[in-house]
N, CA, C and O atoms as a GROMACS GRO file, in nm:
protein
  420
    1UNK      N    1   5.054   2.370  -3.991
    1UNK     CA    2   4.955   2.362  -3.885
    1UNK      C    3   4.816   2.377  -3.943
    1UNK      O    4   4.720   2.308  -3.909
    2UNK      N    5   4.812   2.499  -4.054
    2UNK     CA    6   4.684   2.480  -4.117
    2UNK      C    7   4.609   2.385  -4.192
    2UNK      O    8   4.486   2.377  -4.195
    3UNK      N    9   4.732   2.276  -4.284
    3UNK     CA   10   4.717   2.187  -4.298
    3UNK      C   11   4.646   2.042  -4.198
    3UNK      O   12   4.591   1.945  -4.248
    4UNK      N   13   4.656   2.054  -4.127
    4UNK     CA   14   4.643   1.941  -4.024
    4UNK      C   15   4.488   1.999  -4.005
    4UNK      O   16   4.398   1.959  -4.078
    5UNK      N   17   4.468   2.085  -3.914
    5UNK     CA   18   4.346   2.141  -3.941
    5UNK      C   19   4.232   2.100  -4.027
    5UNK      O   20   4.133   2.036  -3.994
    6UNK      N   21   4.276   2.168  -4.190
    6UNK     CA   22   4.213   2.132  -4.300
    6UNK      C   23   4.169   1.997  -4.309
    6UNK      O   24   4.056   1.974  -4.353
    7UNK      N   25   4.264   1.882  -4.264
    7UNK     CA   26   4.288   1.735  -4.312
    7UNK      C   27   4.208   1.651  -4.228
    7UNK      O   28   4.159   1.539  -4.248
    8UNK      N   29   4.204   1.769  -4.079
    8UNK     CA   30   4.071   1.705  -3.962
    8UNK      C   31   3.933   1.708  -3.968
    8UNK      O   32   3.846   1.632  -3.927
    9UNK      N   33   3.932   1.845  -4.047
    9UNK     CA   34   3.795   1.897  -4.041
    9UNK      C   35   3.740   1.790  -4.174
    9UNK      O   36   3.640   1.722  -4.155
   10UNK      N   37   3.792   1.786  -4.268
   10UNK     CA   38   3.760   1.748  -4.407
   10UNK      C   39   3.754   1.565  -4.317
   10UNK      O   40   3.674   1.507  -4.390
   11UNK      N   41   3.779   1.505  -4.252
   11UNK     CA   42   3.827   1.398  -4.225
   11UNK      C   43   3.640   1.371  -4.123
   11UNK      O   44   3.560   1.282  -4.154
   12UNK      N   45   3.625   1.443  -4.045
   12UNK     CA   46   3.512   1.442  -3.958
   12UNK      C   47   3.382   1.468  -4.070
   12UNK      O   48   3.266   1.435  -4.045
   13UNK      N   49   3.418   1.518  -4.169
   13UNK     CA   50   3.366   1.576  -4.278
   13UNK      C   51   3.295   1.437  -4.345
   13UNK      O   52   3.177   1.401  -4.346
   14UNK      N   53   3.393   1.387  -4.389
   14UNK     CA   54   3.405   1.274  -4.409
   14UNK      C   55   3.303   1.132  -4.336
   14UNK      O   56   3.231   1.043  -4.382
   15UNK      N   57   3.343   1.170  -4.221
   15UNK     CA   58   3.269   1.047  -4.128
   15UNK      C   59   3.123   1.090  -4.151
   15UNK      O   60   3.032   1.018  -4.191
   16UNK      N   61   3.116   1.217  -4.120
   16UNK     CA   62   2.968   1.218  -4.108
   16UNK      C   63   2.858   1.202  -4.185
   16UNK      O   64   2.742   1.171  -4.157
   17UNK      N   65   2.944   1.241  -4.343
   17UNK     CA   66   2.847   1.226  -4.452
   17UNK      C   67   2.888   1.065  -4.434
   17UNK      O   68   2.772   1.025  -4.449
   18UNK      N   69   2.945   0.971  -4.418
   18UNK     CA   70   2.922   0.839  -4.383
   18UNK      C   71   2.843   0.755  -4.342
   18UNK      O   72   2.806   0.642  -4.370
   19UNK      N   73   2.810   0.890  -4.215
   19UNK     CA   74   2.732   0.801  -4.079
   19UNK      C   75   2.555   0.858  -4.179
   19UNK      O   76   2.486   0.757  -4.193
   20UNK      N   77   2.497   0.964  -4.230
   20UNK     CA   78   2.376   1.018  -4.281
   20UNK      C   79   2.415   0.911  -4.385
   20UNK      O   80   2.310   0.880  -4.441
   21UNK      N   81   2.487   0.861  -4.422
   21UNK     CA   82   2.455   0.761  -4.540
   21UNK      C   83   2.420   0.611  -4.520
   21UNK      O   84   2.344   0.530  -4.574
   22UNK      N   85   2.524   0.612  -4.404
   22UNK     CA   86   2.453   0.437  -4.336
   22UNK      C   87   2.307   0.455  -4.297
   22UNK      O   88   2.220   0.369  -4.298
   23UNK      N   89   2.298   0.583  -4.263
   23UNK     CA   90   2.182   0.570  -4.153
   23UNK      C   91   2.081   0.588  -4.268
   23UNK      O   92   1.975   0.570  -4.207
   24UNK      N   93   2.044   0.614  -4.407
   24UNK     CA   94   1.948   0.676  -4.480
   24UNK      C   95   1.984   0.486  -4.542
   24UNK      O   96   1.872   0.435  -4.554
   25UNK      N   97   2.062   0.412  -4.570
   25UNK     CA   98   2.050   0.319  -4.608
   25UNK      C   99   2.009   0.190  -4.508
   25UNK      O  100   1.970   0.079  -4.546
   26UNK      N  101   2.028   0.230  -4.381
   26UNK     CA  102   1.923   0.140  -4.280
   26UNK      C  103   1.779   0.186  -4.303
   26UNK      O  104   1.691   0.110  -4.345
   27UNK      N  105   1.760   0.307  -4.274
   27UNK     CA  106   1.640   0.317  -4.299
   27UNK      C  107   1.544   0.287  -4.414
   27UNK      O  108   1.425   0.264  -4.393
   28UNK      N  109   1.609   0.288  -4.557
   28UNK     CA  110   1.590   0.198  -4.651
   28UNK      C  111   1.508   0.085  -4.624
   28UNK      O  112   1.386   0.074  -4.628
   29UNK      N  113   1.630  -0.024  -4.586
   29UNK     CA  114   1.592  -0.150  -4.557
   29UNK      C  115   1.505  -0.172  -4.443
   29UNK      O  116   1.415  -0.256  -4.448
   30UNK      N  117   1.526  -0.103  -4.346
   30UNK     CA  118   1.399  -0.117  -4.268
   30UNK      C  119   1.219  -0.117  -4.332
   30UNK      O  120   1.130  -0.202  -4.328
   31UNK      N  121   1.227   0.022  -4.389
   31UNK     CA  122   1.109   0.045  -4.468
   31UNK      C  123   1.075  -0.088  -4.569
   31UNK      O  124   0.962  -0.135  -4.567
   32UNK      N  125   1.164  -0.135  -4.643
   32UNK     CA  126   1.175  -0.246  -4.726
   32UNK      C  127   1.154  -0.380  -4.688
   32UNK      O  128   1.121  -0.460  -4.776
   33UNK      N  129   1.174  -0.430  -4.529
   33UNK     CA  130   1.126  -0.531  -4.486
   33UNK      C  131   1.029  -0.521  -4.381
   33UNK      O  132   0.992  -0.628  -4.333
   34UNK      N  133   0.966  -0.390  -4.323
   34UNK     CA  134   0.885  -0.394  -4.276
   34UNK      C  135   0.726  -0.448  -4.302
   34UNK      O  136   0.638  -0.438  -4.216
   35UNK      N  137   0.703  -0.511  -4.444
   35UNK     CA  138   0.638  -0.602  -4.447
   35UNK      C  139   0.637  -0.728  -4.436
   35UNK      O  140   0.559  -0.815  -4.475
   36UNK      N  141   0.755  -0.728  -4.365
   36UNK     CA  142   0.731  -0.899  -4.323
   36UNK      C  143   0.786  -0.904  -4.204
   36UNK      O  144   0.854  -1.003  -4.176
   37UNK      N  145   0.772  -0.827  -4.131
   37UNK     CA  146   0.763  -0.789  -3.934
   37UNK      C  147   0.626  -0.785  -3.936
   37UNK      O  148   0.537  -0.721  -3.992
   38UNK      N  149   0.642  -0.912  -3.821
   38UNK     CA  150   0.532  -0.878  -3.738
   38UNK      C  151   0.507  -0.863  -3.597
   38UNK      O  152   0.599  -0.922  -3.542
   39UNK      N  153   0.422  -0.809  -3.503
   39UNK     CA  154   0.412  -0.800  -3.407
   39UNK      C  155   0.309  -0.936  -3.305
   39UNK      O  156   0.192  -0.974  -3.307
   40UNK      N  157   0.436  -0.973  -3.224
   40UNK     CA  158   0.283  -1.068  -3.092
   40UNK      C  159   0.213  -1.001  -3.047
   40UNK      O  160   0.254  -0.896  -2.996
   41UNK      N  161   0.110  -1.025  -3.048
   41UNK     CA  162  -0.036  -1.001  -2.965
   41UNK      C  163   0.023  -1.019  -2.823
   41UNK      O  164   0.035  -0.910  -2.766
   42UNK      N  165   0.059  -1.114  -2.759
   42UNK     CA  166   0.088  -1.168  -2.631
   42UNK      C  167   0.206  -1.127  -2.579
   42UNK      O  168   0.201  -1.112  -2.457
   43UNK      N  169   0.348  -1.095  -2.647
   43UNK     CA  170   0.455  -1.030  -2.582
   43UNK      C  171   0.490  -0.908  -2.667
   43UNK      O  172   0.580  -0.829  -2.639
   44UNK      N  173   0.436  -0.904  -2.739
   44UNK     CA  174   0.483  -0.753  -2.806
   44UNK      C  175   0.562  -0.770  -2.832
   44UNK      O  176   0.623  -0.663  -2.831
   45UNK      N  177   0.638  -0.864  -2.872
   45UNK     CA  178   0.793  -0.867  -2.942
   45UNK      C  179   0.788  -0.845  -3.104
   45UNK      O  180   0.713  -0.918  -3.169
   46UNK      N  181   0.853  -0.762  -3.159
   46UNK     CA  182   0.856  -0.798  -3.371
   46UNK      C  183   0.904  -0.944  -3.365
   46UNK      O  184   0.986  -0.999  -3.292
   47UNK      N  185   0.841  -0.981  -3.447
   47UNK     CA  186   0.887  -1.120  -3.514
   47UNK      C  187   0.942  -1.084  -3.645
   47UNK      O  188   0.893  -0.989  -3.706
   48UNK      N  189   1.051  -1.158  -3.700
   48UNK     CA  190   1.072  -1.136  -3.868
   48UNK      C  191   1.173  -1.270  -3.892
   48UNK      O  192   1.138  -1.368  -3.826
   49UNK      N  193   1.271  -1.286  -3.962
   49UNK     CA  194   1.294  -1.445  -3.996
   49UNK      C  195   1.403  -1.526  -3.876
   49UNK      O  196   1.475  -1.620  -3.908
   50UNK      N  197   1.400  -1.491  -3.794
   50UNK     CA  198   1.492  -1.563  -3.638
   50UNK      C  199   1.381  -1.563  -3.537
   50UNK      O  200   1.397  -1.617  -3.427
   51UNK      N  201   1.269  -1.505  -3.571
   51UNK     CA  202   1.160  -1.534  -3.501
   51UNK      C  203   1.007  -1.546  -3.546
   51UNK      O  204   0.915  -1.466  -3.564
   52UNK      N  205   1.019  -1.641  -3.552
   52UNK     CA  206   0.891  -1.741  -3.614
   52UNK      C  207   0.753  -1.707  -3.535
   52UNK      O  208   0.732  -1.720  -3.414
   53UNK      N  209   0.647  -1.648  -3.657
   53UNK     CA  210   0.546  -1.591  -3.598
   53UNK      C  211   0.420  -1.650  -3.669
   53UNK      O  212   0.430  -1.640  -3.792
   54UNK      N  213   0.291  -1.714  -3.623
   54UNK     CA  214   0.155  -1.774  -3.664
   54UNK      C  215   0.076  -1.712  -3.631
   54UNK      O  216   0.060  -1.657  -3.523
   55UNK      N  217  -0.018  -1.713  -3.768
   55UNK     CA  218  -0.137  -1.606  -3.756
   55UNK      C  219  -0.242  -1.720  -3.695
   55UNK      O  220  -0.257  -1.840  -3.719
   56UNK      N  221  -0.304  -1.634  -3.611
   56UNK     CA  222  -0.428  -1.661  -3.509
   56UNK      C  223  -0.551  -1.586  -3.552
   56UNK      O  224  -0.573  -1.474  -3.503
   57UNK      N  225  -0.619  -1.631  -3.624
   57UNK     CA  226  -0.710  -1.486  -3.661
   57UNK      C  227  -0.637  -1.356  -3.708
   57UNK      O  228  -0.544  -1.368  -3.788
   58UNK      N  229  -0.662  -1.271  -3.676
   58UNK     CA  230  -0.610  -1.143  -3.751
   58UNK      C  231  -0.503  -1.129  -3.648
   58UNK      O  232  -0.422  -1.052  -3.700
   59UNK      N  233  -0.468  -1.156  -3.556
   59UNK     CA  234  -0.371  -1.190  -3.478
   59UNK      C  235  -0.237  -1.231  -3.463
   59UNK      O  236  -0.234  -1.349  -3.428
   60UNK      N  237  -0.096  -1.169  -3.477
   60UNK     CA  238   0.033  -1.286  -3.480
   60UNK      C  239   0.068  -1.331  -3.338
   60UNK      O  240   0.062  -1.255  -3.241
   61UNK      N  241   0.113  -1.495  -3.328
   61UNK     CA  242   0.189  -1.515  -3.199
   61UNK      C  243   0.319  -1.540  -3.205
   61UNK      O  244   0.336  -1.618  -3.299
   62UNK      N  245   0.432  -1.511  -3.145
   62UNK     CA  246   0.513  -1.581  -3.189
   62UNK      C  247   0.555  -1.721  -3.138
   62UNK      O  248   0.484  -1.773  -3.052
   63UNK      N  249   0.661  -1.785  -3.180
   63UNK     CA  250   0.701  -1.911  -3.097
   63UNK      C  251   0.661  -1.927  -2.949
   63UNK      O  252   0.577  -1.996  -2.891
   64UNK      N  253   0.768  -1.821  -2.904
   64UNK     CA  254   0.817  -1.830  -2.766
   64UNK      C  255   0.675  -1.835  -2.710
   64UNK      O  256   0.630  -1.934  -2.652
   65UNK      N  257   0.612  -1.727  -2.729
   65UNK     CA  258   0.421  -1.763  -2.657
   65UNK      C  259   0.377  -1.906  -2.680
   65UNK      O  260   0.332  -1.983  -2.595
   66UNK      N  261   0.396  -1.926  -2.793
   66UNK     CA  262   0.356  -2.073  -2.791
   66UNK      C  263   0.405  -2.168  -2.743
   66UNK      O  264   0.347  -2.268  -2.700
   67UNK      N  265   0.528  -2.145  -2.744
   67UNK     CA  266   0.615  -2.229  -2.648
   67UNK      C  267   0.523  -2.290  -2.499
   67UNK      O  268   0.472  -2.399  -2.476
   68UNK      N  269   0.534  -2.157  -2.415
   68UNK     CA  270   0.444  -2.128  -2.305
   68UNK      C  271   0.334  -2.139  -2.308
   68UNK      O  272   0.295  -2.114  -2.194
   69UNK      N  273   0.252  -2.162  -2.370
   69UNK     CA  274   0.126  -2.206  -2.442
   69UNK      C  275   0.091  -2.343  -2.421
   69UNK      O  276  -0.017  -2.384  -2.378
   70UNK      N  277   0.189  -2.409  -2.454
   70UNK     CA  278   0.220  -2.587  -2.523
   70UNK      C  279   0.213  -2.616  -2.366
   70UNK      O  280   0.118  -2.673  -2.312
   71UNK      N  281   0.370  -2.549  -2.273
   71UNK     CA  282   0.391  -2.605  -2.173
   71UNK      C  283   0.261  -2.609  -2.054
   71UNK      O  284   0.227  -2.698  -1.976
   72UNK      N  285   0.218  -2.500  -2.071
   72UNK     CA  286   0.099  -2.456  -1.981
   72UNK      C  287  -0.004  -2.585  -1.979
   72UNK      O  288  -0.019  -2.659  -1.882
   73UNK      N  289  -0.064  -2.597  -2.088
   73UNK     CA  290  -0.168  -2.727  -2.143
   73UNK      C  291  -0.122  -2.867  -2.080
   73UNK      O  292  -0.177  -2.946  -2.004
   74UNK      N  293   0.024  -2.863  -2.156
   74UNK     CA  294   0.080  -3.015  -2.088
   74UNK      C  295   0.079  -3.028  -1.965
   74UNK      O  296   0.046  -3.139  -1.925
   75UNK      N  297   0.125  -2.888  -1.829
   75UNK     CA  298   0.086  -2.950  -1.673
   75UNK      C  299  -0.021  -2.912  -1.666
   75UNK      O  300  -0.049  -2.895  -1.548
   76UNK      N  301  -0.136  -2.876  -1.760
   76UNK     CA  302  -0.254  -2.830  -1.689
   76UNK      C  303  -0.348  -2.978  -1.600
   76UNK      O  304  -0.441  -2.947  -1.526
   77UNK      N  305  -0.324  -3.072  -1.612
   77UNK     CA  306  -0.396  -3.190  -1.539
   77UNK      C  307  -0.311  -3.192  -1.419
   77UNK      O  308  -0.360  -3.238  -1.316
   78UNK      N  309  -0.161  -3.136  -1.419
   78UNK     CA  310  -0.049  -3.130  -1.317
   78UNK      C  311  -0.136  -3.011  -1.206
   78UNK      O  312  -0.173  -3.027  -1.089
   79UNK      N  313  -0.142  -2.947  -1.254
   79UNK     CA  314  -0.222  -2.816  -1.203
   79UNK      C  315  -0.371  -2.840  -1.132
   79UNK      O  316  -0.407  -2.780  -1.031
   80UNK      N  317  -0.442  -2.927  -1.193
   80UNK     CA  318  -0.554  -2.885  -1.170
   80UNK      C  319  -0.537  -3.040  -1.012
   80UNK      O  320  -0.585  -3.016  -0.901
   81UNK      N  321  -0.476  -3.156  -1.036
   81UNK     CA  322  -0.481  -3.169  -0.922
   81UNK      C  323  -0.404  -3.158  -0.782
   81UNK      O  324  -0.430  -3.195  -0.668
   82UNK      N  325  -0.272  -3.072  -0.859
   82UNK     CA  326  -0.276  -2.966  -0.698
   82UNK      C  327  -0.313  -2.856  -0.681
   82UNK      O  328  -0.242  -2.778  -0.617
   83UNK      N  329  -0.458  -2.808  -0.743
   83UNK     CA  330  -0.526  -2.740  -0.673
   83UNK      C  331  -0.627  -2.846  -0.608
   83UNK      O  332  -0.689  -2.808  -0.508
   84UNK      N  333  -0.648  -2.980  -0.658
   84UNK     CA  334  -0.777  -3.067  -0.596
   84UNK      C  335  -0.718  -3.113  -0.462
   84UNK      O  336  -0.792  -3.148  -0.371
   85UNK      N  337  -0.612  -3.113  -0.452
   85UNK     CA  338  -0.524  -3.198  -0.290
   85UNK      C  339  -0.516  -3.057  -0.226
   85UNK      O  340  -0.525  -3.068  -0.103
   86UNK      N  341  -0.503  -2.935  -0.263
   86UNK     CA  342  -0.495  -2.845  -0.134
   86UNK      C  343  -0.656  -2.796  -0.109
   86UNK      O  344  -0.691  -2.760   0.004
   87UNK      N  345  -0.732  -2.795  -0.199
   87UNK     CA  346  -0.874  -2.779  -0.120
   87UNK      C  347  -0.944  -2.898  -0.040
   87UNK      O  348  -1.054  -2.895   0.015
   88UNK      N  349  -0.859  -3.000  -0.048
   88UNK     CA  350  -0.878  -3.148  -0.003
   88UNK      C  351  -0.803  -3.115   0.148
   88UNK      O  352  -0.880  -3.089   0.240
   89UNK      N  353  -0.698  -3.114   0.168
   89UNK     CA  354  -0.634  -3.055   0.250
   89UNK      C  355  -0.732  -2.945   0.352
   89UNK      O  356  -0.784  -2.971   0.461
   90UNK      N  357  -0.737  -2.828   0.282
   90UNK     CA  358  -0.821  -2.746   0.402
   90UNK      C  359  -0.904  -2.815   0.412
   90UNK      O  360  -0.913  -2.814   0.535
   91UNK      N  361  -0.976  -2.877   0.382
   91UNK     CA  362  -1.157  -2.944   0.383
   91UNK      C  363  -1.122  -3.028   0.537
   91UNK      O  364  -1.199  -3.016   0.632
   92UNK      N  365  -0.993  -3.115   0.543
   92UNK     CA  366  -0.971  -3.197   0.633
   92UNK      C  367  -0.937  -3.108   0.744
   92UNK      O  368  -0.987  -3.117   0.856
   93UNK      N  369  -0.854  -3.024   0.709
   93UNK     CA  370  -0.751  -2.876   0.862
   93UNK      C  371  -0.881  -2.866   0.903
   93UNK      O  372  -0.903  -2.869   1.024
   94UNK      N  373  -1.005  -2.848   0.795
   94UNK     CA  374  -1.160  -2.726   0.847
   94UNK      C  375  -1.215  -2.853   0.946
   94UNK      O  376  -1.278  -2.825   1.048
   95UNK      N  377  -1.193  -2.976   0.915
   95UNK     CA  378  -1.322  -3.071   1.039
   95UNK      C  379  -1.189  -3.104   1.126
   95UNK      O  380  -1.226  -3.167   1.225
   96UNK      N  381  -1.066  -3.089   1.127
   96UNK     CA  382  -1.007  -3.123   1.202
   96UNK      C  383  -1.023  -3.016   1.321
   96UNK      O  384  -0.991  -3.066   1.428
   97UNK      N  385  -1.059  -2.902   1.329
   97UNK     CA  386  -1.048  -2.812   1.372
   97UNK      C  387  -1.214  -2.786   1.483
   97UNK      O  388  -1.248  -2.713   1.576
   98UNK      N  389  -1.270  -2.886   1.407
   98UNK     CA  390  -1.410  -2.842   1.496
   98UNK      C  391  -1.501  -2.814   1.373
   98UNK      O  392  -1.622  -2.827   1.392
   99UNK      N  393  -1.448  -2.769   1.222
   99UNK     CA  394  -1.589  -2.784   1.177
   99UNK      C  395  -1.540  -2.581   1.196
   99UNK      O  396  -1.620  -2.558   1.105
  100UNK      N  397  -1.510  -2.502   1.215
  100UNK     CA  398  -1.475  -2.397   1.243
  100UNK      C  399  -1.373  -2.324   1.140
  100UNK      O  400  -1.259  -2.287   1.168
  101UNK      N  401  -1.428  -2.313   1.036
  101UNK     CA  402  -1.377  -2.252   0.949
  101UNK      C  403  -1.399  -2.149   0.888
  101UNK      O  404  -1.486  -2.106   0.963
  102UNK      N  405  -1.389  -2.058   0.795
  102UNK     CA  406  -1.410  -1.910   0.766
  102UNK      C  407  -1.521  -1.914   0.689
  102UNK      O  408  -1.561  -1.804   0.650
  103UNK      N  409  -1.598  -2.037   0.646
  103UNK     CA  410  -1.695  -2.042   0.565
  103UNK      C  411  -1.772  -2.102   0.647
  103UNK      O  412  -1.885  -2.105   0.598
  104UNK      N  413  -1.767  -2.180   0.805
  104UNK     CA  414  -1.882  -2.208   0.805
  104UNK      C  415  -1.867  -2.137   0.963
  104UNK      O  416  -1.764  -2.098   1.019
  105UNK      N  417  -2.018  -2.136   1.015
  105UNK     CA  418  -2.073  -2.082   1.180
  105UNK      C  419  -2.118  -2.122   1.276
  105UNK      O  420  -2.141  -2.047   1.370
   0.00000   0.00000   0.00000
C-alpha cells in the first residue's frame, strides 16, 4: 500500500516538473519570436506568420483591416449615392408636404 502511494506521489512528481518545463520552454519561444509579432493599430489583433501585417508609418495593419479597407473604398461611390437619393427623397417628402419641414418656417 505504501508502495502505490510512493509510485503516485513520485508520478504527479513527475508531471509537474513536466508541466514547469513545457511552460519555461513556451516561454522561451515566445520571448524568441516576439520580434516578429506585431500589433494592428486598427483591431488590436498580434499579427505573426498566419497573419500578414504592413507597416503604415510607424504603424502595423493587418490584412483583415485592409481587407475592410479595400471593401469600404470599392462601395464608397455605392455609398455616397445612397446617401444623394435619400436627401433627394426628403427634399421632395419636404415640398410635398407644403414646404414644412424641420429646417424651414
Amino acid at each position: 500500500m505504501k508502495r502505490a502511494t510512493e509510485r503516485e506521489a513520485e508520478a504527479k512528481k513527475n508531471e509537474l516538473l513536466e508541466s514547469v518545463l513545457k511552460g519555461q520552454a513556451m516561454e522561451s519561444y515566445i520571448e524568441h519570436r516576439t520580434s516578429e509579432m506585431r500589433h494592428c493599430a486598427l483591431c488590436d489583433s498580434i499579427g505573426y506568420k498566419r497573419r500578414p501585417m504592413k507597416q503604415v508609418g510607424k504603424k502595423w495593419v493587418c490584412i483583415d483591416c485592409w481587407r475592410q479597407i479595400r471593401e469600404t473604398l470599392d462601395n464608397l461611390d455605392r455609398w455616397e449615392e445612397e446617401m444623394a437619393l435619400k436627401e433627394e427623397m426628403e427634399r421632395t417628402i419636404r415640398k410635398g408636404l407644403g414646404g414644412q419641414g424641420p429646417d424651414q418656417k
